[in-house]
C-alpha beads as a LAMMPS data file, in Angstrom:
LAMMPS data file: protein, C-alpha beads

179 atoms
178 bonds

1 atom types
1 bond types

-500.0 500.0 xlo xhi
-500.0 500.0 ylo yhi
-500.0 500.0 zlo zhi

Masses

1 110.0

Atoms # bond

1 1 1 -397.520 -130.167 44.605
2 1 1 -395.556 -127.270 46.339
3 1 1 -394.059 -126.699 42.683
4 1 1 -397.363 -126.414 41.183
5 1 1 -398.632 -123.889 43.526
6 1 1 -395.413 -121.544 43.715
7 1 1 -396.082 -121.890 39.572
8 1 1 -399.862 -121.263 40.185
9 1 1 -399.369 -118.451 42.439
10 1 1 -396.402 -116.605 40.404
11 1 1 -399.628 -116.493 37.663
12 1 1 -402.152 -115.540 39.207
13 1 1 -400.464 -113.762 41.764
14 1 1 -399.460 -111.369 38.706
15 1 1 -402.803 -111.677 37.137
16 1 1 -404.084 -109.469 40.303
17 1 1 -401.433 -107.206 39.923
18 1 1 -401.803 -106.262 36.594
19 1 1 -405.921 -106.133 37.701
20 1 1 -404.184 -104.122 40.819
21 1 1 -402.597 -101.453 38.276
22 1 1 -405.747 -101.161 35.875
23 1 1 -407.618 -99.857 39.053
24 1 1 -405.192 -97.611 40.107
25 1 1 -404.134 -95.936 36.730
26 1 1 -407.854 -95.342 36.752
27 1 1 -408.410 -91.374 36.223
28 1 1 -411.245 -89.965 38.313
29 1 1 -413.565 -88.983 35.428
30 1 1 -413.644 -92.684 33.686
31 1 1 -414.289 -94.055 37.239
32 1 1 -418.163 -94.204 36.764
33 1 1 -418.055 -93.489 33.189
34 1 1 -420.390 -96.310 31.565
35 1 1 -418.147 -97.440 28.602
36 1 1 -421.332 -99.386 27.053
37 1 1 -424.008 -95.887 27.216
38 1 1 -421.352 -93.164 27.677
39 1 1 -423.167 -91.657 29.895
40 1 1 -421.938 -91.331 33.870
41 1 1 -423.085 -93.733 36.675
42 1 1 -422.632 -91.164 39.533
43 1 1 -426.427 -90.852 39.782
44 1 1 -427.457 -94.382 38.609
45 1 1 -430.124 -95.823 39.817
46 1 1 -430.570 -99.356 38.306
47 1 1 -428.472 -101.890 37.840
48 1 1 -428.473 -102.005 33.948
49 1 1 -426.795 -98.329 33.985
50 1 1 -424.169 -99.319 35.878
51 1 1 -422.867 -103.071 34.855
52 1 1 -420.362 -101.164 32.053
53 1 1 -418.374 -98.760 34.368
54 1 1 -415.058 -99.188 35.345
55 1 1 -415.961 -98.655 39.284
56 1 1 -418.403 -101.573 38.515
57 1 1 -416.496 -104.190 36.479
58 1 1 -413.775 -103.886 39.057
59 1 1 -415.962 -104.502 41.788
60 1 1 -417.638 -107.390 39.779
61 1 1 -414.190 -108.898 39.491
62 1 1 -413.125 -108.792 43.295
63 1 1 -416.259 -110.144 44.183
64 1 1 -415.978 -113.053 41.845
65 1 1 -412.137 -113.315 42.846
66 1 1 -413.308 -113.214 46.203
67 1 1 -415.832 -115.960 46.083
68 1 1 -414.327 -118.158 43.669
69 1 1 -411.463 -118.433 46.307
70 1 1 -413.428 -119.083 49.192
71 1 1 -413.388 -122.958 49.881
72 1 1 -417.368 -123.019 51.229
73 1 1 -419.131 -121.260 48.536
74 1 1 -422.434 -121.711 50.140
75 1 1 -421.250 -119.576 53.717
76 1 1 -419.608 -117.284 51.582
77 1 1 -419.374 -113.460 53.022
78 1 1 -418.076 -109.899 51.528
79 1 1 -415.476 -108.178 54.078
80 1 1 -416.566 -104.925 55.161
81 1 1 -417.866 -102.674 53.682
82 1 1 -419.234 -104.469 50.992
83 1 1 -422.750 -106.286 51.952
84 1 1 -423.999 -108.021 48.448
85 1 1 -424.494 -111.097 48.574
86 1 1 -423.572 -113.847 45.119
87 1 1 -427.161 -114.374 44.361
88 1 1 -427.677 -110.733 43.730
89 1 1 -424.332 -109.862 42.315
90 1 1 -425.120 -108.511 39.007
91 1 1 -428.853 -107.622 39.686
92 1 1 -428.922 -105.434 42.477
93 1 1 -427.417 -102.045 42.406
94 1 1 -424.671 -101.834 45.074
95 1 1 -425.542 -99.680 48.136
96 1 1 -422.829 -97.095 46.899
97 1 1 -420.491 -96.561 44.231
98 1 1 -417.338 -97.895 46.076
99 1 1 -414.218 -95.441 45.672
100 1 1 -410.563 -96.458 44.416
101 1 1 -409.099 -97.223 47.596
102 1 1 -411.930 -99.031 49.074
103 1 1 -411.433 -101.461 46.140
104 1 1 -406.906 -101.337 46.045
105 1 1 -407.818 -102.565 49.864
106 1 1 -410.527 -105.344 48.231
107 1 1 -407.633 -106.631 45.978
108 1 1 -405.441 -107.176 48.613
109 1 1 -407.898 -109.076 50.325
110 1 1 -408.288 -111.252 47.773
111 1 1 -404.838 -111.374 46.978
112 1 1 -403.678 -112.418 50.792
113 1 1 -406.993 -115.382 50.421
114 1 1 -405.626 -116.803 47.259
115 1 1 -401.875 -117.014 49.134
116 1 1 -403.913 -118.316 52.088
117 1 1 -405.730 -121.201 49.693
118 1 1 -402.358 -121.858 47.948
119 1 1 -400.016 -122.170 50.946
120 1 1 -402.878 -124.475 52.769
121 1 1 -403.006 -126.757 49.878
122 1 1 -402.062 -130.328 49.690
123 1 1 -403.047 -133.387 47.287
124 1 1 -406.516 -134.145 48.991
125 1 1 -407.393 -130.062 49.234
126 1 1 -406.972 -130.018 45.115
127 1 1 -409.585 -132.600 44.799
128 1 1 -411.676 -130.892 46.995
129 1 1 -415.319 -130.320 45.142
130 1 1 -415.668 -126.329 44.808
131 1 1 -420.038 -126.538 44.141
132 1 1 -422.442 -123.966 43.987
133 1 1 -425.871 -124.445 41.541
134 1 1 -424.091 -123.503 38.196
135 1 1 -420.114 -124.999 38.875
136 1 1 -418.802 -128.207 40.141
137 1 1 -414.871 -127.648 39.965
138 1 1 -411.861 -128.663 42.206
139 1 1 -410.547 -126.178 43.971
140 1 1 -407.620 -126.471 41.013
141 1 1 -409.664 -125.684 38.383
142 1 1 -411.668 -123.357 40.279
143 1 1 -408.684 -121.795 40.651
144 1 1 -407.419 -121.204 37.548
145 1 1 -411.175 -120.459 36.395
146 1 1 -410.652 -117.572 38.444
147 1 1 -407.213 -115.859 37.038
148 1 1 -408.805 -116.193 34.009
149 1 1 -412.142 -114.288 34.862
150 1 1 -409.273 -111.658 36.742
151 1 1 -407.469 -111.437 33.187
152 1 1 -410.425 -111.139 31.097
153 1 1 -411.882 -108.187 33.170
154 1 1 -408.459 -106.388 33.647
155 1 1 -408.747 -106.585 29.645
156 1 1 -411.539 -105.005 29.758
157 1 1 -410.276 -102.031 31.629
158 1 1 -406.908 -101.598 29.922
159 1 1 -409.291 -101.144 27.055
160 1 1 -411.475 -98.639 28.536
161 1 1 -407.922 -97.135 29.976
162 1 1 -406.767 -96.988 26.151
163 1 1 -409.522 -94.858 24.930
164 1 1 -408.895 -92.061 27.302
165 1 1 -404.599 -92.574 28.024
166 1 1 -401.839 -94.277 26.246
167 1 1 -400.233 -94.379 29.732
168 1 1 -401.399 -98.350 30.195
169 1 1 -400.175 -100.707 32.751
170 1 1 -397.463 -102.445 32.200
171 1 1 -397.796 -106.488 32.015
172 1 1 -396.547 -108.066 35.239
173 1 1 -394.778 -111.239 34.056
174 1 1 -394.758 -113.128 37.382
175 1 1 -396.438 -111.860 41.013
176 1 1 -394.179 -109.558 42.573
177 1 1 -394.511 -110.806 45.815
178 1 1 -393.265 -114.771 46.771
179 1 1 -395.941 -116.946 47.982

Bonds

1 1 1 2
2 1 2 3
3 1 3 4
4 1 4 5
5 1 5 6
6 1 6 7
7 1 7 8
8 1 8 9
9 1 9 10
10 1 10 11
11 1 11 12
12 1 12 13
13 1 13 14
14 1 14 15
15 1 15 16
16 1 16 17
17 1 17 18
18 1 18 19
19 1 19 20
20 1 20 21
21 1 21 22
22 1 22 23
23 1 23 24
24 1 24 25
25 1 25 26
26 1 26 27
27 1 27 28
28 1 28 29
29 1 29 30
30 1 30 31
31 1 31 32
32 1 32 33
33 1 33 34
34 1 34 35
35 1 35 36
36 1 36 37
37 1 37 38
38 1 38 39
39 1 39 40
40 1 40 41
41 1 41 42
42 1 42 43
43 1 43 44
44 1 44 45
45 1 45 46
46 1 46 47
47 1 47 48
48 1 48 49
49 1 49 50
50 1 50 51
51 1 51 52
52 1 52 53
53 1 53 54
54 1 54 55
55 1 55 56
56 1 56 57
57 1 57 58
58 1 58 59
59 1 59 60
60 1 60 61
61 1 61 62
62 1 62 63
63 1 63 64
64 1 64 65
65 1 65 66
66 1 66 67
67 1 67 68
68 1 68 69
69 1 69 70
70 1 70 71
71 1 71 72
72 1 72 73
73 1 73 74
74 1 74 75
75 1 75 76
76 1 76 77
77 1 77 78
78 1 78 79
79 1 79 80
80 1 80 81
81 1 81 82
82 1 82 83
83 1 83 84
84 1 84 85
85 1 85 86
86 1 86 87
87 1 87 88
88 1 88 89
89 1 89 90
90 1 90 91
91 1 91 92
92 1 92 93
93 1 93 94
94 1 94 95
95 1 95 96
96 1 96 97
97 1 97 98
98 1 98 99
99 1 99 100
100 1 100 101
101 1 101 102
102 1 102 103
103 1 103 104
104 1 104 105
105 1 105 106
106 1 106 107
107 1 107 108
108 1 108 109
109 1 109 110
110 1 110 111
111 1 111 112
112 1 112 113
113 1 113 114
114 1 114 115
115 1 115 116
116 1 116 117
117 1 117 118
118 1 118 119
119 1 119 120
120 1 120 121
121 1 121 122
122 1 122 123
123 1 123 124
124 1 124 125
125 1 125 126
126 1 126 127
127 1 127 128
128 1 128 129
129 1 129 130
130 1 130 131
131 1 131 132
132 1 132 133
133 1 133 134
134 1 134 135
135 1 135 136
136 1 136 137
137 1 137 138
138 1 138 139
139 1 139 140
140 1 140 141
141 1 141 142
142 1 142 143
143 1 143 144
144 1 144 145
145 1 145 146
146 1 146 147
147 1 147 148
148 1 148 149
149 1 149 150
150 1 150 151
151 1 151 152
152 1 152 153
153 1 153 154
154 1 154 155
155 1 155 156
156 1 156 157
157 1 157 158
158 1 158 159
159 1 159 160
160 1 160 161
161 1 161 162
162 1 162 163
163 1 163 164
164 1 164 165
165 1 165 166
166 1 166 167
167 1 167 168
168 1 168 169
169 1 169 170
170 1 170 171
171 1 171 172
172 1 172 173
173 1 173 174
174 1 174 175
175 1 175 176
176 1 176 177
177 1 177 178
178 1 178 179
């Protein structure tokens, strides 16, 4: 088992640092530039103008990261300052548009849980049923569910990145950080 997580973690673990560069090679003017409209979000005021920006997808992400890790789905809470809660991710606009460093800070939130999970984890944890009214996963496969909802979204923005930049991120082949 301890081989499988080190393995897990040296993947996933660079999954969110790859995510971790897309946000911060982020300029200012694509940060709430709707990729979808092309229009900005700064003065959004509904959800649907909003769900295509590269503030939002990255906070979309974290928050998925964020619960997906969590162990008790059902109890799950947002760290400060973020207040949405899962059943209204995705259809309620966000009190605020959150700001780079308020999500770099998110990441490594998520990034210290998911070392947390992976260092606490034994045979019997694995097997451990990870349910909330649309998933029934162990905590493995929840697990690697998760890195690859992280890649697919950091996809996304490396795309978005592309239009504006050739200066991408680089690809992170393992975490940069031992678990």
């Amino acid at each position: 088992m301890d081989n499988f997580k080190t393995e897990l973690w040296k993947q996933f673990g660079a999954a969110i640092d790859m995510f971790e560069n897309a946000i911060s090679k982020c300029p200012d003017e694509l940060w709430t530039y709707n990729y979808s409209t092309g229009k900005d979000t700064l003065h959004a005021t509904h959800i649907d103008e909003i769900r295509s920006s590269y503030w939002y997808i990255a906070f979309h992400t974290l928050f998925f990261t964020d619960y997906y890790l969590d162990t008790d789905p059902d109890n799950f809470k947002m760290p400060a300052p973020f207040t949405i809660q899962e059943e209204d991710i995705d259809e309620v606009m966000p009190e605020k548009i959150y700001t780079k460093e308020e999500l770099l800070a998110y990441v490594s939130h998520c990034r210290n849980k998911l070392q947390n999970l992976l260092k606490d984890m034994d045979e019997a944890k694995a097997d451990l049923r990870w349910k909330n009214p649309w998933k029934d996963y162990s905590m493995i496969e929840i697990t690697m569910y998760n890195m690859r909802h992280v890649m697919h979204h950091t996809g996304q923005m490396n795309m978005m990145l592309g239009k504006t930049s050739h200066d991408l991120p680089v690809w992170v082949s393992q975490a940069k950080v031992d678990l």
